[in-house]
N, C-alpha and C positions, 0 to 999 in steps of 0.2 A: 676655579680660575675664571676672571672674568675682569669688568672694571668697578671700582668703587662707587659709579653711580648705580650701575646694574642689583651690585649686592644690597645698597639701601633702598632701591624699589622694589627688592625680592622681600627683603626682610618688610617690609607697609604689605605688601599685597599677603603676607604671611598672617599678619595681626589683623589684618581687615578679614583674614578667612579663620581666626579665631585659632592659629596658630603661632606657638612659641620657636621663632626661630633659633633658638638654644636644641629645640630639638631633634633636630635636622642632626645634632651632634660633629658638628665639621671642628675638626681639631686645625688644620692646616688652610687659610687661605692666600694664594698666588693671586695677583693684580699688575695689571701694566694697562697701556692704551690709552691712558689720562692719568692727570695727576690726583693725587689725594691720598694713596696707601703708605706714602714718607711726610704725611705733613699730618704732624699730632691731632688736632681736632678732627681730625676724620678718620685718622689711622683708628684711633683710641674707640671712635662712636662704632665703627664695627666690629671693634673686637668685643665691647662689651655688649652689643644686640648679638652676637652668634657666638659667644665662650670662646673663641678662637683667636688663634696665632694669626696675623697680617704680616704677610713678604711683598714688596716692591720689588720690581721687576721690570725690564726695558728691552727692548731693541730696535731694529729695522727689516723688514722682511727682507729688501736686498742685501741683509748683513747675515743674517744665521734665521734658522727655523724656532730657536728657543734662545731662551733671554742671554746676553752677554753681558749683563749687568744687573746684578741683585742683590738682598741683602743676604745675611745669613741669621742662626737662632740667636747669634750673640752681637751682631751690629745691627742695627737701623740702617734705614737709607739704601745705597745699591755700593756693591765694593765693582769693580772695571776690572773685569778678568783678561790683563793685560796680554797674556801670553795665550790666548785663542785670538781675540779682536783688541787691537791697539786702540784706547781712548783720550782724545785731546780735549777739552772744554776749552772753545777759540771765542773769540772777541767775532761776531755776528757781519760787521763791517769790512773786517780788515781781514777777517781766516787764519789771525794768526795765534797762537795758542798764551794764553793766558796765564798769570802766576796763581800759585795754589790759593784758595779764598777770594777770587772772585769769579762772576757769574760768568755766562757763554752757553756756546752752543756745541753741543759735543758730535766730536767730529769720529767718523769710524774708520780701521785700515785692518781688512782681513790679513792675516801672520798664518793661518793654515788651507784659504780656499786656493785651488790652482786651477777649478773650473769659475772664471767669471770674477776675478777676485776684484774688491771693492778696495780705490786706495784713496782715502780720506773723503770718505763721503759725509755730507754735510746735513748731519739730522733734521735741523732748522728748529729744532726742542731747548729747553732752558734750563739749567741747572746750571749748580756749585759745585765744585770741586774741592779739596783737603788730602793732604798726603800725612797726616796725625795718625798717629797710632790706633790699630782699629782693635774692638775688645776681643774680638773673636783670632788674632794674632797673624791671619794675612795682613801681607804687605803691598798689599795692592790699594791704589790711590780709592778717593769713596765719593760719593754723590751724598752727603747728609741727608738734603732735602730732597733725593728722588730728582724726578722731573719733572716741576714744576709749571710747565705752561708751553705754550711753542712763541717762537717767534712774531707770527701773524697774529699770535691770540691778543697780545702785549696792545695797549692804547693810552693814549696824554689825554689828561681832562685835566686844563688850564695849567698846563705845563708840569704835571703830574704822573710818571710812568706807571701804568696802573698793570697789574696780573688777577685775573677772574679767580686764578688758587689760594690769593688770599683772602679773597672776600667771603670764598666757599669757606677756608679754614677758621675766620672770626666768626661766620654764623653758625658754623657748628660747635665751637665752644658755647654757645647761650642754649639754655634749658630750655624755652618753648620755640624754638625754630622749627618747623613742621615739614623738612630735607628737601626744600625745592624752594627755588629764588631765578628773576629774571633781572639783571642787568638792564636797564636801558640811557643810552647815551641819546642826546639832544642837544639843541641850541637853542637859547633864545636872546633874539637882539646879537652879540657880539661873545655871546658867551657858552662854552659847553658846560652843560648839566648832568649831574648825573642822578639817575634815581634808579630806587633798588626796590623792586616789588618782591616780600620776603613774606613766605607761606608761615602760620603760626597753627596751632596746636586749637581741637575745638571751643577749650573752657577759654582759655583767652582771648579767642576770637568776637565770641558772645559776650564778652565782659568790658566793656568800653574805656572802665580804669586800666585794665590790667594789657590791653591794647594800644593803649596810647604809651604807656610803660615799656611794654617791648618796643617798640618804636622807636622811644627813646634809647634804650640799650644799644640798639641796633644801631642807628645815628652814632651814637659815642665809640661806640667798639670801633667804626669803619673810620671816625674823625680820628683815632690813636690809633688804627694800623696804617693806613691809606695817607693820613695828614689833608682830608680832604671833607667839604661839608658837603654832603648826601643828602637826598631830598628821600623819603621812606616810607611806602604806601605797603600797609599790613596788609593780605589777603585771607580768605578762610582755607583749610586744610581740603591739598586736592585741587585747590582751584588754577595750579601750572600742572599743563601735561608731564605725563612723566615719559622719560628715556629709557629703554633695557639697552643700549649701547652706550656710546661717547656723549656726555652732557653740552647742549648749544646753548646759553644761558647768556649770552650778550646778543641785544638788541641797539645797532648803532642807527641811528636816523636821524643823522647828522649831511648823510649823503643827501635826504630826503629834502630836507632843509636846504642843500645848496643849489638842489635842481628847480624848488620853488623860486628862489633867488634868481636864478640865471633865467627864467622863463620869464619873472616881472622886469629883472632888468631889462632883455629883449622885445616885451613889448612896450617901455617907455622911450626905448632908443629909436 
């Protein structure tokens, strides 16, 4: 059990120490704390470094001690175990709950605590919601995509709602991504920028064709998910710290930029 960044720096530190992490033999792994264990590119890249099953998994510690929203062996995503913890996916602005297939922030209401019980506490986390028939034959509503991102993680570059889960999720679809990347937001002149310093794999890195190549992948991939042009500076493998907890991977320095701003304006004024 752990988070999906945890497991892919477990698994590098494994091969760096000339270890197959297949052989650890883990048939079952549990994931919650961030997103990535409902979103394919990432779901898929750990199951196929460690032979293993991947469950999504969610909660709030003010809500239960163990997850109240998971998937099962036969659905994806997380199913909302209605009848312990009530689940709403509400509109972030207004709290007020939402029609099935679209986004929000899932709201909790303890149905068995009667010490302390929680009544519509407001996760401030982002998922989808679906009441469609689930394979595994609960009738309980489902989370597809897991939990996708929190509310505060969420940022506009030039009027463009951006989530850091899918950025995570397009570079891990590409073969030489080397599973670390930083975000970084800026401005220049009147405009926000964004640029994506994205680790690559050694042979490519040393290969000046084949690094200008990912580069471009990486650009395209992010211009078709994102609808947005990204500025994309390859780095060598290893060269972004790595996390064994929850991954920080947005660098905004936009705030930086307004406080240079407000200092020249005040000393010409």
């Amino acid at each position: 059990y752990g988070t999906p960044t945890y497991a892919l720096h477990l698994a590098q530190v494994a091969r760096d120490e000339g270890l197959n992490p297949r052989d650890f033999r883990l048939k079952i792994m549990f994931f919650s704390g961030e997103p990535g264990a409902s979103i394919p590119g990432v779901r898929d890249k750990i199951e196929e470094i460690y032979g293993a099953r991947v469950f999504d998994s969610g909660s709030m510690a003010e809500i239960s001690p163990w997850m109240n929203v998971a998937g099962s062996a036969q659905t994806s995503g997380m199913l909302c175990w209605q009848d312990v913890v009530y689940t709403e996916i509400c509109d972030p602005k207004t709290m007020r709950r939402v029609p099935y297939g679209r986004r929000g922030t899932p709201v909790y209401t303890h149905l068995e605590r009667t010490s302390q019980p929680m009544i519509r506490l407001v996760s401030g986390d982002l998922s989808l919601w679906t009441d469609e028939e689930n394979p595994c034959g609960r009738t309980y509503p489902r989370l597809p995509q897991g939990i996708f991102g929190r509310i505060d993680d969420m940022f506009t570059i030039r009027g463009e709602n951006v989530y850091p889960s899918e950025i995570d999720a397009a570079l891990n679809e590409l073969p030489h991504y080397g599973g670390e990347h930083r975000i970084v937001i800026s401005r220049e002149f009147a405009m926000d920028e964004l640029l994506l310093r994205v680790e690559t794999d050694d042979e490519t890195f040393h290969r000046p064709q084949a690094r200008d190549k990912f580069a471009a992948e990486v650009a395209h991939k992010l211009q078709k998910v994102l609808g947005l042009r990204t500025r994309v500076e390859i780095v060598g493998p290893n060269s972004i710290p790595r996390t064994d907890f929850k991954a920080r991977r947005v660098i905004d320095d936009r705030a930086v930029f307004r406080d240079m701003q407000q200092q020249i304006e005040g000393a010409n004024g």
